[in-house]
C-alpha positions as semicolon CSV with decimal commas, in nm:
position;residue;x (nm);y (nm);z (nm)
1;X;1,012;6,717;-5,038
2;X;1,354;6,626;-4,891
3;X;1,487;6,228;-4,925
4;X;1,457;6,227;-4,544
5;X;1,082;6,335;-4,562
6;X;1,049;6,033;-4,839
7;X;1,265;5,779;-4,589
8;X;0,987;5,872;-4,331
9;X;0,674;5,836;-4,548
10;X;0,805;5,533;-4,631
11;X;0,855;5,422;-4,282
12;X;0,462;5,503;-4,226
13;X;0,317;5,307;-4,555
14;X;0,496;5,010;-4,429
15;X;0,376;5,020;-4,095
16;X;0,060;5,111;-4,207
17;X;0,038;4,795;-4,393
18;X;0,177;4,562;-4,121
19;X;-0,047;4,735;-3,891
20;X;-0,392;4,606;-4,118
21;X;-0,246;4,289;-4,185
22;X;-0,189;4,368;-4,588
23;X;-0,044;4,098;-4,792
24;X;0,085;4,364;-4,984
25;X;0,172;4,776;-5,067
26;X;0,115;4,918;-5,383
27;X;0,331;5,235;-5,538
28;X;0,223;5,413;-5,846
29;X;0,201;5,789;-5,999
30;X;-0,183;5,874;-6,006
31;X;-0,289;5,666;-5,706
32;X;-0,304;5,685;-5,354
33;X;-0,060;5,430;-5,186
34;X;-0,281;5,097;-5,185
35;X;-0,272;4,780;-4,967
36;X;-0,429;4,482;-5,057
37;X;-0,624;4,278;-4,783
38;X;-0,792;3,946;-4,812
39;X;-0,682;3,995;-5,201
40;X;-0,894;4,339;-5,273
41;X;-0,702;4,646;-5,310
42;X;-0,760;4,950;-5,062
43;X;-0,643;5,304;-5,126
44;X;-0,497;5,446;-4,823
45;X;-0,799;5,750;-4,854
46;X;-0,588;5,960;-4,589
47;X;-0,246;5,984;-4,806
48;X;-0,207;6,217;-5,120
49;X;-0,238;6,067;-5,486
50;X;0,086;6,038;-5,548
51;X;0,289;6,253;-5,823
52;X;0,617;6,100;-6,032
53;X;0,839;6,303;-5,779
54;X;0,683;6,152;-5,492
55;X;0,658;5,816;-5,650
56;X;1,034;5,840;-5,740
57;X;1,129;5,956;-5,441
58;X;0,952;5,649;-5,220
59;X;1,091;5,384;-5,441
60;X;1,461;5,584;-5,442
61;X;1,466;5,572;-5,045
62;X;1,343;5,178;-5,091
63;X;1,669;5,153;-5,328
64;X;2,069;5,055;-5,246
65;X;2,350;5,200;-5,450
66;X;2,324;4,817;-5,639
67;X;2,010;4,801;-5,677
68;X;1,927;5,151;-5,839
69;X;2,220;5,059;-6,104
70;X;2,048;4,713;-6,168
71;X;1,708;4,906;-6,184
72;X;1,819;5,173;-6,393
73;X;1,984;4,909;-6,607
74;X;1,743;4,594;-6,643
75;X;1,402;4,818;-6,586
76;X;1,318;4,661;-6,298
77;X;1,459;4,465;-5,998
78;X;1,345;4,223;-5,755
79;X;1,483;4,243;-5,357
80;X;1,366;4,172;-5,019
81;X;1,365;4,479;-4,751
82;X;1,422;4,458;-4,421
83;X;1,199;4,703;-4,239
84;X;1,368;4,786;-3,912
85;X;1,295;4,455;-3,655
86;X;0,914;4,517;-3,737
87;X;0,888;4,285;-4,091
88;X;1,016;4,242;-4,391
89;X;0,887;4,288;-4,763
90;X;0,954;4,099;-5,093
91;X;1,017;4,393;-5,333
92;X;0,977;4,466;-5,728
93;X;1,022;4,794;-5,883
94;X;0,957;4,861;-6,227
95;X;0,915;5,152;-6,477
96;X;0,507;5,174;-6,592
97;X;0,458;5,411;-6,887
98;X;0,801;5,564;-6,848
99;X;0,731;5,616;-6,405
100;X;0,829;5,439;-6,164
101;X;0,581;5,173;-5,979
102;X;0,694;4,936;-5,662
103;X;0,491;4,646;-5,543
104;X;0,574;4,504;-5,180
105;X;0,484;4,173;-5,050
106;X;0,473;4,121;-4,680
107;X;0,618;3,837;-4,544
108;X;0,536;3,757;-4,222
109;X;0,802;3,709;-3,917
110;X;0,686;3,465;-3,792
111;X;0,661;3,095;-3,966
112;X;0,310;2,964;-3,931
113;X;0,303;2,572;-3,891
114;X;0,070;2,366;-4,104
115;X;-0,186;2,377;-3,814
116;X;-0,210;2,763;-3,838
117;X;-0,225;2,797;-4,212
118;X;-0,479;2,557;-4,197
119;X;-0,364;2,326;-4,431
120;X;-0,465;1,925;-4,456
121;X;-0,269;1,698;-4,210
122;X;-0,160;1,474;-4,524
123;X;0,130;1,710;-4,508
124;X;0,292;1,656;-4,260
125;X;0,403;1,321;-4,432
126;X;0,587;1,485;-4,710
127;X;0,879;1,642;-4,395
128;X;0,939;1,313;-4,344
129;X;1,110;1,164;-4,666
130;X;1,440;1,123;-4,718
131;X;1,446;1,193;-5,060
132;X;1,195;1,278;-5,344
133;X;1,020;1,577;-5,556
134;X;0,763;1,821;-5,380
135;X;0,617;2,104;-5,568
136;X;0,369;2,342;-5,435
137;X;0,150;2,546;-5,722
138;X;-0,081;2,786;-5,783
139;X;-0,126;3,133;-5,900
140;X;0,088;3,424;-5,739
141;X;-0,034;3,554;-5,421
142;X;-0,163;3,211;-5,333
143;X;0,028;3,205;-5,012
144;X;0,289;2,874;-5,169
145;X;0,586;3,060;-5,028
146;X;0,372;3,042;-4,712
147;X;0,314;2,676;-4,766
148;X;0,639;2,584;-4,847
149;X;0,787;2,754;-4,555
150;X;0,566;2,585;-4,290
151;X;0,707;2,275;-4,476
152;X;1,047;2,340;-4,418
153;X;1,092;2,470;-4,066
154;X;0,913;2,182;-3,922
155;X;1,182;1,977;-4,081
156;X;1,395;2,227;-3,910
157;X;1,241;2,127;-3,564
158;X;1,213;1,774;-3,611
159;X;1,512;1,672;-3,824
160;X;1,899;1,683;-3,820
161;X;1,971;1,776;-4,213
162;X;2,117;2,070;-4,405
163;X;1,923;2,279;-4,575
164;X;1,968;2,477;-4,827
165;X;1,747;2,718;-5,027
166;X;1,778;2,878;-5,356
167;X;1,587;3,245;-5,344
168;X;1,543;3,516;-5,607
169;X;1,539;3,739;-5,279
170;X;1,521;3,558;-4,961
171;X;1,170;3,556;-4,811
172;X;1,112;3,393;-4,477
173;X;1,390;3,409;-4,247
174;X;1,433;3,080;-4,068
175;X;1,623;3,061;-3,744
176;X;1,828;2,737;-3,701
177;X;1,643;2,459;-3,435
178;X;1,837;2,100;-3,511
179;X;1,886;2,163;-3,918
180;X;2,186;2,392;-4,027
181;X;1,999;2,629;-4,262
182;X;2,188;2,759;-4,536
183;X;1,980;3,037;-4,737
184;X;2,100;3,135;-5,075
185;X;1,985;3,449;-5,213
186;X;2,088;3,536;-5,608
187;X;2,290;3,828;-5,679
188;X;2,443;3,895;-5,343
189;X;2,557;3,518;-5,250
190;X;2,512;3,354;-5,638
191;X;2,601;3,593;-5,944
192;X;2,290;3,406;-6,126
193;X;2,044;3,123;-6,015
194;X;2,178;2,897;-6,282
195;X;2,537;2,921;-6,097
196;X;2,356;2,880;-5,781
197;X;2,214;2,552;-5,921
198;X;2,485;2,402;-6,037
199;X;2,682;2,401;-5,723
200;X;2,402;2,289;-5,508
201;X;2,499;1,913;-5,475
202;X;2,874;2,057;-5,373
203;X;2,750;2,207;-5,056
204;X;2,606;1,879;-4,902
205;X;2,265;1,943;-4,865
206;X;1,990;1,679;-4,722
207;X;1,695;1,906;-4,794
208;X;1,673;2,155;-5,070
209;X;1,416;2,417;-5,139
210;X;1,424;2,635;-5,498
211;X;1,201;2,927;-5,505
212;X;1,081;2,884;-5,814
213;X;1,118;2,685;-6,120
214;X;1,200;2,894;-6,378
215;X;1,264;2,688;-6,689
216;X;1,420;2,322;-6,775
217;X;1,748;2,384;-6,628
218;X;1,577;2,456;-6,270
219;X;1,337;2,170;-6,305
220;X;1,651;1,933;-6,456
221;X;1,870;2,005;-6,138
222;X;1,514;1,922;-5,898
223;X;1,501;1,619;-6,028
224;X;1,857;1,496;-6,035
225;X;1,878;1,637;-5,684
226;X;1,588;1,419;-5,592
227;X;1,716;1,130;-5,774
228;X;2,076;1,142;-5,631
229;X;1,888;1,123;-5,243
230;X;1,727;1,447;-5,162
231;X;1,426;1,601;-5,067
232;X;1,352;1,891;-5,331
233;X;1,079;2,129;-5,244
234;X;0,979;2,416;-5,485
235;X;0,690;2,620;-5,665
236;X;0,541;2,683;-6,018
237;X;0,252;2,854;-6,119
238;X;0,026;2,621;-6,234
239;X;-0,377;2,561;-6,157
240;X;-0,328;2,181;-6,092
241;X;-0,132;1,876;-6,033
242;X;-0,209;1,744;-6,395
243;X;-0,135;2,103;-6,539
244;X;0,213;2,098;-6,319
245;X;0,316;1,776;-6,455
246;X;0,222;1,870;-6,845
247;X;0,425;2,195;-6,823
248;X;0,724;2,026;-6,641
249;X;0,712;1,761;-6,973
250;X;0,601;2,042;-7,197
251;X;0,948;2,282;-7,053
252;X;1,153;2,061;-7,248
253;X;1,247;1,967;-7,602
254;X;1,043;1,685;-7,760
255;X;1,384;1,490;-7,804
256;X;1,435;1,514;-7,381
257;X;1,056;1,435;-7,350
258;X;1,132;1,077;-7,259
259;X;1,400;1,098;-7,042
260;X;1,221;1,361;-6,815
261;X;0,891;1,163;-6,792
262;X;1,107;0,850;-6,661
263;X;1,260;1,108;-6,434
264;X;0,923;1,229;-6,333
265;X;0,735;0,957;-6,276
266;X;1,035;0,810;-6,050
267;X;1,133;1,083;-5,839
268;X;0,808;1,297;-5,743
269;X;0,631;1,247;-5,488
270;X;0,337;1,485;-5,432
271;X;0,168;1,807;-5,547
272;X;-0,026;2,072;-5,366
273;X;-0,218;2,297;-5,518
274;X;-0,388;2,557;-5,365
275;X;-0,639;2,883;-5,342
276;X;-0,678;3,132;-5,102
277;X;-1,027;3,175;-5,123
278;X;-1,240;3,448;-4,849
279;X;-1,346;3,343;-4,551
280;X;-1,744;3,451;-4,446
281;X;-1,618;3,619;-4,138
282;X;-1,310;3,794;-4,320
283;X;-0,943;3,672;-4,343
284;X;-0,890;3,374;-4,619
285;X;-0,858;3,004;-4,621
286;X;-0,650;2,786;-4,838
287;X;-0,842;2,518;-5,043
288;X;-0,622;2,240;-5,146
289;X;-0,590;1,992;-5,442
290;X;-0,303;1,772;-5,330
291;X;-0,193;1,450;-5,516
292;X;0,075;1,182;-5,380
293;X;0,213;0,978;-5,607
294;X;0,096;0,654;-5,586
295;X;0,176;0,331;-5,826
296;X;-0,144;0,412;-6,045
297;X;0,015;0,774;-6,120
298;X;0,332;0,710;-6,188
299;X;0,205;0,464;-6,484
300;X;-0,031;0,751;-6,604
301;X;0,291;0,956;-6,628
302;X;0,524;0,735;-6,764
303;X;0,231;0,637;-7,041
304;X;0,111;1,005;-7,101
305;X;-0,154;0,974;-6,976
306;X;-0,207;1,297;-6,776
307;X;-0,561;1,374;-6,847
308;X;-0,689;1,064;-6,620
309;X;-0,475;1,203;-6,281
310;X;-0,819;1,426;-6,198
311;X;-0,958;1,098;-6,161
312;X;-0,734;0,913;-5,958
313;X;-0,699;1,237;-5,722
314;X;-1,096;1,199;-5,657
315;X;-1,116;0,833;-5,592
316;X;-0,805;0,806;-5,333
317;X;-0,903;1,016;-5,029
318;X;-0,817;0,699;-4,824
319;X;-0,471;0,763;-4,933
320;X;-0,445;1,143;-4,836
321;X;-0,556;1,290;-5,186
322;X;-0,814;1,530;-5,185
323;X;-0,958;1,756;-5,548
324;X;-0,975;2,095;-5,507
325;X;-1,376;2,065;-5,555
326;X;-1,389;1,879;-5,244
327;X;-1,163;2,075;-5,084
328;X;-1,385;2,353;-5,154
329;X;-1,719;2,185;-5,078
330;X;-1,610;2,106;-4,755
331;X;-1,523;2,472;-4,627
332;X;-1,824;2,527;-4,785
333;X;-2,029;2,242;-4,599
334;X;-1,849;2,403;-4,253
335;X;-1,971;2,755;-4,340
336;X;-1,613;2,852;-4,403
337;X;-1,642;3,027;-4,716
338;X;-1,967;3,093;-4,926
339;X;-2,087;2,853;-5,242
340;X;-2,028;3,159;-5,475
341;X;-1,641;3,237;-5,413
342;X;-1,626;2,821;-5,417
343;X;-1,756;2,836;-5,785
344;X;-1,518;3,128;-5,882
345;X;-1,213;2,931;-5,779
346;X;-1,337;2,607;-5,890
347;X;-1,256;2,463;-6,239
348;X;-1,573;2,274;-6,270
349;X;-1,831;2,432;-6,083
350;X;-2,145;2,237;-6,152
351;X;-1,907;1,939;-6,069
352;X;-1,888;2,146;-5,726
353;X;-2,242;2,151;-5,677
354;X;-2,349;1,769;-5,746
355;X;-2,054;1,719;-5,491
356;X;-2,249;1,927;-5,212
357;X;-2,569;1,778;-5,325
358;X;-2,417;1,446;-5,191
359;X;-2,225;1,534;-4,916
């Protein structure tokens, strides 16, 4: 089949899979081209299973002179791919028993607000501080880039700061309201995301958002960031606030251990973790665990005592906190999602149910 023919086909998949609302396009010798919707995967029954040739030939026609070298070199590569003016995708190709495989994302062009994601109210307070540590966790796929996004333009809207965001590639694209947005994507504006990091406090930022955190260095330049008077946003996948903050502690050597929990407990200022989880009538929902950091916290951090946050989260929902079991009884309570997808995302399911049996 001629690269043209593959550019085409290509073309088709991807509008195929903004047309059904995918959150994502699967590539792979032995399998029909696959979307995933409302997180199950779908073969696309009407395209061919595909062969290495064709395989190789959709992910070549996904692939710039750079990135085929990087691929080719490294095994894999991540990018993001503009699609015409119709969407974009978050890309990663990699080599699978000696073929080629591609997985797409979809990101969205729009930016959803916290409203239409619908996400607690609570958060709303966190694009207001003027300085402080945000994370937003949970497994991949989860929608946090989502999250975080919604987080960041309404700052955009409602604020006069710089921001500045660290990506490993670019996702959402935000267009400048009253913030001057300066997006950052490794490899074609930052040789590495360690160089990227280090000059971050250079370029005067007010507001700073890193993809991910990758390892101590990332988290160690989030919190000085947020110590020095900035607002740090970013991700990690982790199932819960008290898991977040034991792998932040855990990230370092015991000898730094006690420096970073001072660090911690000082500069951050909420967690949200979160599930999509199916809706009843199709589509997904996010349920939320989110904990703000609160006087009582920051001592449980600072004396190590992590295992008592679960606790602390369930008996402040006066102060905005809500556990991800009662996040998920009440879509269940509202009919939003069904008791047994509420149990297979919970972490203590009979928990869950003596929760519904009093609500």
């Amino acid at each position: 089949m001629p690269e043209i023919d593959y550019q085409e086909k290509l073309k088709e998949l991807m509008l195929v899979t903004a047309r059904q609302n995918a959150s994502d396009l699967h590539i792979a010798v032995g399998r029909r081209p696959t979307i995933r919707i409302d997180g199950s995967l779908i073969p696309l029954q009407k395209e061919t299973i595909l062969t290495p040739e064709a395989t190789e030939g959709l992910i070549t026609a996904l692939l710039t002179a750079e990135q085929k070298e990087a691929f080719f070199t490294n095994r894999e590569v991540d990018f993001s791919y503009a699609f015409e003016d119709k969407a974009r995708f978050r890309v990663n190709v990699f080599f699978q028993r000696g073929f080629m495989a591609a997985a797409l994302r979809l990101i969205p062009a729009q930016v959803r607000t916290i409203e239409e994601l619908n996400l607690p109210p609570i958060l709303h307070e966190f694009t207001k501080l003027s300085q402080g540590f945000v994370l937003v966790v949970g497994p991949a796929g989860h929608g946090k880039s989502t999250t975080l996004a919604a987080l960041l333009d309404e700052v955009n809207h409602k604020r006069t700061d710089h921001i500045i965001t660290i990506e490993d590639p670019i996702e959402y694209l935000f267009v400048q309201d009253r913030c001057i947005i300066s997006q950052r994507e490794v490899k074609s504006d930052s040789p590495t995301f360690h160089r990227a990091l280090r000059s971050l406090l250079r370029q005067d930022p007010d507001v700073v958002m890193i993809g991910e955190m990758r390892d101590s260095e990332s988290i160690a330049t989030a919190m000085t960031a947020s110590e020095t008077g900035h607002v740090v946003f970013s991700t990690l996948h982790t199932n819960s606030a008290a898991q977040t903050i034991d792998r932040i502690i855990d990230s370092f050597p015991s000898g730094q251990q006690g420096q970073v929990i001072s660090q911690l407990s000082a500069t951050l200022v909420g967690i949200v973790s979160q599930r999509l989880v199916p809706r009843i009538d199709g589509g997904r929902i996010p349920a939320v665990e989110i904990m703000i950091v609160n006087s009582a916290i920051r001592n449980l951090i600072r004396e190590k005592k992590i295992y008592q946050i679960d606790l602390v989260i369930e008996t402040s929902l006066q102060e905005g906190m809500i556990s991800l079991n009662r996040s998920l009884a009440d879509l269940v309570k509202r009919k939003q999602i069904s008791l047994e997808n509420a149990e297979v995302v919970s972490q203590n399911p009979s928990e869950l149910r003596l929760l519904l049996e009093r609500m």
